[in-house]
Structure formats: C-alpha cells, structure tokens
C-alpha positions in Angstrom: 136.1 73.5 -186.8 135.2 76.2 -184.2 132.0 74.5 -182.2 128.6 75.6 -182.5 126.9 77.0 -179.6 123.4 75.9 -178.9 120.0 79.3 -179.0 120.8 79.0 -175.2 124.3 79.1 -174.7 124.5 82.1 -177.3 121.8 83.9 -175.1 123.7 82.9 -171.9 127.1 84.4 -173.4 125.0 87.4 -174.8 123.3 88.2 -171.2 127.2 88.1 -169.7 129.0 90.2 -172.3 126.0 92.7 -172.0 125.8 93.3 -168.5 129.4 92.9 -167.8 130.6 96.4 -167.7 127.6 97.0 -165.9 128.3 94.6 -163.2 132.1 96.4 -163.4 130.9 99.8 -163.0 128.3 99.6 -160.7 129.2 96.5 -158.1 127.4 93.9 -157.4 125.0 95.8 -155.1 124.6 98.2 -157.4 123.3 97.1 -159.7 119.6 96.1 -160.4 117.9 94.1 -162.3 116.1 96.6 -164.4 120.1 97.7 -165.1 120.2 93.8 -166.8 117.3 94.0 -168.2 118.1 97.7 -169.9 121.7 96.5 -171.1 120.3 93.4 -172.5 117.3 94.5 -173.8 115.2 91.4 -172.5 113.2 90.5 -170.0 113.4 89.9 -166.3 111.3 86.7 -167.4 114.5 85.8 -170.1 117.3 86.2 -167.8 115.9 83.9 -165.3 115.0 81.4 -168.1 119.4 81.5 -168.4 120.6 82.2 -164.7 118.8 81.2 -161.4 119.5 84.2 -160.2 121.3 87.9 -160.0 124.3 86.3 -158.0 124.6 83.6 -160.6 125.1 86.4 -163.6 127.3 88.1 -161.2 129.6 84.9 -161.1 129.7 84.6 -164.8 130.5 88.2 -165.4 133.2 88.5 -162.9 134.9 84.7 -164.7 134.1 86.7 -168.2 136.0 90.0 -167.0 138.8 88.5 -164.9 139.0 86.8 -168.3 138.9 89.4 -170.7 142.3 91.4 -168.2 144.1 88.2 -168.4 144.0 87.4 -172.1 144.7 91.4 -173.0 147.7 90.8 -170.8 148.9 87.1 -171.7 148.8 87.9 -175.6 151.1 91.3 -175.3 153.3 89.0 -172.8 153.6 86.5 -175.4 155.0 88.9 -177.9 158.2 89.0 -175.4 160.6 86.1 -174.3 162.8 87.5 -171.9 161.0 86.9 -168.2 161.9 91.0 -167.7 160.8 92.1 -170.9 157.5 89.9 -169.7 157.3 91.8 -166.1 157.4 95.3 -168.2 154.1 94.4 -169.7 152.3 95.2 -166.1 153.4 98.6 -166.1 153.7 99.4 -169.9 149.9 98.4 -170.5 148.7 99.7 -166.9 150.0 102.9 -167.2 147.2 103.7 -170.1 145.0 101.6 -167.9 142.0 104.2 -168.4 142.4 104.2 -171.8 141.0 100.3 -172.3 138.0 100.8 -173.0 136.6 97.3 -171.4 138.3 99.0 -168.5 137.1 102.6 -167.8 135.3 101.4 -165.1 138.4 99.9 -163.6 139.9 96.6 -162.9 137.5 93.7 -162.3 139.3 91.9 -159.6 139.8 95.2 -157.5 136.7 96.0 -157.9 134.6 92.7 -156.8 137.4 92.1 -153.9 136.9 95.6 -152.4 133.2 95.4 -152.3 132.8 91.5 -152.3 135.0 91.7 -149.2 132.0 90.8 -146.2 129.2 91.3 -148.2 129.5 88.7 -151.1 131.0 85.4 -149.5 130.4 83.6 -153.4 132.0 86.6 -155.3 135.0 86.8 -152.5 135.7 83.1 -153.2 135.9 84.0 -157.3 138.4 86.9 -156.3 140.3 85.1 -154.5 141.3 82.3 -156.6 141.5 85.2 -159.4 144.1 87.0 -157.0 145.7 83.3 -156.1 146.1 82.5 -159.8 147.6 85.9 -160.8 150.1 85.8 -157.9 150.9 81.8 -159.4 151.5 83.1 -162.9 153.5 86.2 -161.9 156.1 84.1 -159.6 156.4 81.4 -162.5 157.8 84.2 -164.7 160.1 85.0 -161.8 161.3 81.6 -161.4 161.7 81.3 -165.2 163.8 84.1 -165.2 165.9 83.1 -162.5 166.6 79.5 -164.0 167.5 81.2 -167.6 170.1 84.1 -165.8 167.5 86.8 -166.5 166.7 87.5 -163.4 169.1 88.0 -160.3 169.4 84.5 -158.1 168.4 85.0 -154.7 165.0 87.0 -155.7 162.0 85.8 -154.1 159.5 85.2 -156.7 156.7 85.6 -154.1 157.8 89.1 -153.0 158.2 90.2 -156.7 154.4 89.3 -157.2 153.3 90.9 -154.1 154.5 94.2 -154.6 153.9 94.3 -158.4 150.3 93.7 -157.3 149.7 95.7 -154.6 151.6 98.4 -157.1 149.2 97.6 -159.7 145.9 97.6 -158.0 147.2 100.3 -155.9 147.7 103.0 -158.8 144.5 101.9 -160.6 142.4 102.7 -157.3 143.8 105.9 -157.3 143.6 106.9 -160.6 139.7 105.6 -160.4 139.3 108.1 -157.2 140.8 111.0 -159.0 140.0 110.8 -162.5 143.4 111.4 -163.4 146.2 109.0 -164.6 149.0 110.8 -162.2 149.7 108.5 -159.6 149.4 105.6 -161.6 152.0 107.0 -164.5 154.3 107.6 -161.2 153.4 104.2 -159.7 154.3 102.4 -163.3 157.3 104.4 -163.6 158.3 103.2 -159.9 157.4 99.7 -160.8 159.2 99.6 -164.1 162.2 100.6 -162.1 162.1 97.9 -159.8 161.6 95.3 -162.6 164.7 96.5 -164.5 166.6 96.2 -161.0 166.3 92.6 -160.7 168.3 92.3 -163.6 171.8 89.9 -162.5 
C-alpha cells in the first residue's frame, strides 16, 4: 500500500515539482523569488513555512531533476540486456534531447555545474556527487559487459564513461547555444559509433 504523504510533505513535493523547470531554465541566480512564488501560486510567506530558504528549494529541485534524467534513462535501459545495447540508450534518447519536454531547458546537471561552479559551493557539492554517481553507473555497465564477452577485454571502463559524458554534455550545450539539434545528432552519431566499436 503506497504511503500517504502528510498536508506538508505534499506542499513540500508540490513547491519542488513547480519551480523545478524554473530553477532549470533560469539558474539558481536567476531566478527570484517572485518566479517561486508565480510558478507555485503561493506565498513568499508559504514557501518559507516548507524550506528555510531559496538555496534549500534549490537543493531539492536539483535532487528532483537529477532524478527525473536518471529514471527516464534507467527504465529505457532496462528494456535492454546486452551492456552495448544499454550504452546505445545515451545516444538514442539524447539525440531527441530537446524534444523532452522536462528537458527543453536542458540538462540539470550541466546546467547547475556550469553556473554552481564558484558561485554555489552547496549546489557544486549536489553536482558533483550527481556527476560521481553517473560516471559509477556508466563503468558498471562497462565492466558487466566485459565479464559477459560483450564488451572487448582490455577496455577501460573509466575512459568509456568519461568520454561518453563529456560527449553527452558536450552536444547538449551546444545544441542549447544554437537552438538547433545539429551537433548533437553528429555528436550521438559519433558516440554510437564508438559504442558499437567496443564490441570483442
């Protein structure tokens, strides 16, 4: 039986799932509190009744995004068994990237790590770990694949995650700056490519 959430917890949840693309969109600096308080619908006097402050919301948001990209990505990954077939998911889905609509506004981690990088020692910490537990998750596949002959021996899980991220995060930047999904369709075409080549 799915647990009950108490009149604050929902308000809590609603606050974060309401000012989350907000938060996305416009950076933490960017955005005000009159921006929470127009996406919410309450009061300046409400959200501090739930949070402590604007940097508090931001922390949640940023947990609730980073969440929202990994569980798009870990249910179409579950749909494959093969460790390459589950690398192809990165570029498959990123490719359309602009076309998620809880991601027009661009990726959440890339986002808060560009400008959290000196300004926001809190939100740089949450990016961070977000950034170490991707790169965990991506070299496990790896090194699954290498233990079940899907993947070539000798590969270095820790390179493979590196440059599929910086591939990634890369092509999404740019297609953010441009407005166009050119250089990321080339970058997931590149990418694809090099998954397929560490094939034994």
């Amino acid at each position: 039986m799915a647990e009950t959430l108490s009149k604050a917890e929902r308000t809590r949840q609603y606050i974060i799932e309401r000012t989350a693309p907000v938060f996305n969109e416009k950076g933490y600096a960017g955005t005000s509190m009159q921006d929470l308080t127009d996406a919410t619908g309450l009061t300046k006097g409400s959200i501090y009744g739930n949070f402590e402050n604007k940097d508090e919301v931001a922390l949640a948001v940023f947990d609730y995004n980073f969440g929202r990209v990994t569980d798009y990505l870990r249910e179409r990954i579950s749909l494959h068994d093969s460790a390459i077939d589950r690398l192809l998911v990165y570029p498959h889905v990123y490719k359309d990237f602009l076309k998620i609509p809880f991601l027009k506004a661009g990726c959440p981690l890339l986002n808060t790590s560009t400008e959290a990088d000196d300004t926001h020692p809190a939100l740089r910490e949450r990016a961070s770990k977000a950034l170490a537990f991707w790169r965990g998750t991506l070299e496990n596949q790896v090194k699954r694949g290498i233990e079940r002959g899907e993947i070539r021996k000798g590969t270095s899980p820790a390179e493979v995650a590196v440059i599929l991220m910086c591939l990634l995060e890369g092509a999404v930047m740019q297609a953010k700056v441009h407005g166009r999904p050119t250089e990321l369709r080339i970058a997931m075409k590149y990418l694809e490519n090099f998954i397929l080549s560490l094939r034994p």
